[in-house]
C-alpha positions, 0 to 999 in steps of 0.5 A: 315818127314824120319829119319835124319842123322848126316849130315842133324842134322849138317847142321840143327845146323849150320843154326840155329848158323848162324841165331842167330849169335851164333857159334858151339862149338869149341870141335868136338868131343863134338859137334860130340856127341850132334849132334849124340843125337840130330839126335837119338831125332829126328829119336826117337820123330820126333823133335829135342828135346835137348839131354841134358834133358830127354823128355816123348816123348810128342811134347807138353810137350816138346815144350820149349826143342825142338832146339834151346831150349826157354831158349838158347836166354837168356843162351848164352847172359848171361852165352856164351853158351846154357844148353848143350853148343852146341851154343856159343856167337860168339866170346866166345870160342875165348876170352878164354871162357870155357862152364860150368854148368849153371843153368837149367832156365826149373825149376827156 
């Protein structure tokens, strides 16, 4: 598996939203950002781990953080929208929903 770019991140991205039924998050600029992070992981680790949290650069250790994250499911059901808010509940963005903080399900 080579390095990827943006453009293979993007559509990675896209696929998994479109399996779950979620959305992007609307702010291209934001997503732009998280994607270019992603893409970083994975020419950096060889998997896309979560460009929100911090990685030892160990598959195993990281296994729950590689996207879309374990905790993602039960984030964007309760909250809209996953820990770093690349992936939105279809139709939250819509109804005026704004991503937020939300705790970090990893340590509770």
């Amino acid at each position: 598996m080579g390095p990827k770019s943006t453009d293979d991140t993007r559509r990675f991205a896209d696929m998994v939203a479109a399996k779950q039924d979620w959305e992007l998050n609307p702010d291209a600029e934001f997503t732009d950002s998280l994607v270019e992070g992603l893409t970083t992981n994975w020419n950096r680790y060889g998997y896309f781990l979560c460009p929100c949290r911090d990685s030892d650069g160990s598959r195993e250790t990281d296994a729950d953080l590689i996207c879309p994250c374990a905790y993602s499911k039960a984030d964007v059901e309760e909250h809209g929208h996953c820990y770093c808010a690349l992936y939105l509940r279809r139709g939250f963005a819509a109804s005026g929903g704004v991503p937020g903080g939300i705790p970090d399900r990893r340590f509770s």
